[in-house]
N, C-alpha and C positions, 0 to 999 in steps of 0.2 A: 616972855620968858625972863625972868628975874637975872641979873646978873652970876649970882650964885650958880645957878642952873648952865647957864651958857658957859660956865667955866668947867662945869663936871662934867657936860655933853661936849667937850675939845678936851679931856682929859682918857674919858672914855673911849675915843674915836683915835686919840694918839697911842695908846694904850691897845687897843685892838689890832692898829696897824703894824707895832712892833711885836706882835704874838707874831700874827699873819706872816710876818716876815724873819719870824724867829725858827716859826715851821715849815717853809717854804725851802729843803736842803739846799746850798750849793751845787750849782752844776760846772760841768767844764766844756769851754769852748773845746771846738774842734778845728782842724787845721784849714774845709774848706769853707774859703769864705761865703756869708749865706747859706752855710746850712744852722741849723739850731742848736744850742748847748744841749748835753744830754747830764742824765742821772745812771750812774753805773753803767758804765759804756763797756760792749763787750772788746773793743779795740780802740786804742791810742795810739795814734803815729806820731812820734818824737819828731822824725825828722819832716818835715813839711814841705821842704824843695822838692825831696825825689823819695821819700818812702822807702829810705836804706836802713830804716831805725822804727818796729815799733812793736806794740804787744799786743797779742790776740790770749782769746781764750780766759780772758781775765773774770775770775770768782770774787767777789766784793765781801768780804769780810765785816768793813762796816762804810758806812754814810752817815755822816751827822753835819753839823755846822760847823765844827774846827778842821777837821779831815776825813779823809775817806781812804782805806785798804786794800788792796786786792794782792792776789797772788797770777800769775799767770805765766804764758811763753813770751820771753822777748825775742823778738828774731831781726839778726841783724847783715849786713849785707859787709865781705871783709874785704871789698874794692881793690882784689889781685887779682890781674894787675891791675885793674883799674876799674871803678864803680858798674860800668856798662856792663864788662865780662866778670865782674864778679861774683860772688858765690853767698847764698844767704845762709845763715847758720844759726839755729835755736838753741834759748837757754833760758832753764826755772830762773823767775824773777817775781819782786815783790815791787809793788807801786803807790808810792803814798801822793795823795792831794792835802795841799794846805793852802794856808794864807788866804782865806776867803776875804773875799770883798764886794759890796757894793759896787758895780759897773754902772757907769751913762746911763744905762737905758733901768736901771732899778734891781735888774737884777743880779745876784748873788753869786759869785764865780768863783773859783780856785786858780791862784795865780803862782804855786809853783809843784811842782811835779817831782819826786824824788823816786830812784830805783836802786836796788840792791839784786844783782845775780848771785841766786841764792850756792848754784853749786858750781859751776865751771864761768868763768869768768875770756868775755872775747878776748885776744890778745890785742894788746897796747890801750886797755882799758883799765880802769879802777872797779874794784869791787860793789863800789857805791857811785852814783851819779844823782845829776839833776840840775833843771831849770824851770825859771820864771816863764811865766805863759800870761799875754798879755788881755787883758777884757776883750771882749768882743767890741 
């Protein structure tokens, strides 16, 4: 194979694997460890110690490589008096994934999480929130 050739067959081959991995969407880790990243998850738990924070029921809007949308319930736990006896309480909320990145292992993740309660808002909360989510 002439030189020429052997540089357009690694040009081809770099070129294919940056497709492959251009259509390959972002997934998002999830909280337990060893389970699998998924693609349009119907539940995210924010909170990952004890599952006082998270959204079900979520409709995905869209999935692409920059972010991904969904609308759904957040339901959240108001720890009066205190977490154990406390009371869970639902509210429409919207969820965005960003900041896709390349993780260790090759694949493609979403590393920060943002929410917006669209009509009633829990008390001693912001209308908007969010956090970083680390690779698996």
């Amino acid at each position: 194979m002439s030189r020429l050739a052997a540089t357009a067959a690694l040009l081809l081959v770099a070129t294919m694997a940056a497709a492959s991995a251009a259509a390959t969407p972002p997934r998002l880790a999830g909280c337990v460890p060893g389970s699998p990243s998924t693609v349009r998850p119907k539940k995210i738990i924010v909170a990952c110690g004890d599952a006082n924070f998270y959204f079900t029921k979520l409709v995905w809007s869209s999935w692409n490589a920059k972010n991904a949308v969904a609308a759904g319930t957040a339901t959240m736990n108001d720890c009066k008096p205190y977490c154990a006896a406390g009371h869970f309480h639902t509210y429409k909320a919207t969820v965005t994934l960003s900041r896709a990145k390349s993780c260790s292992d090759g694949q493609r993740e979403f590393t920060r999480m943002a929410w917006r309660f669209v009509s009633a808002t829990p008390a001693g909360m912001r209308r908007t929130g969010g956090q970083s989510l680390p690779c698996r």
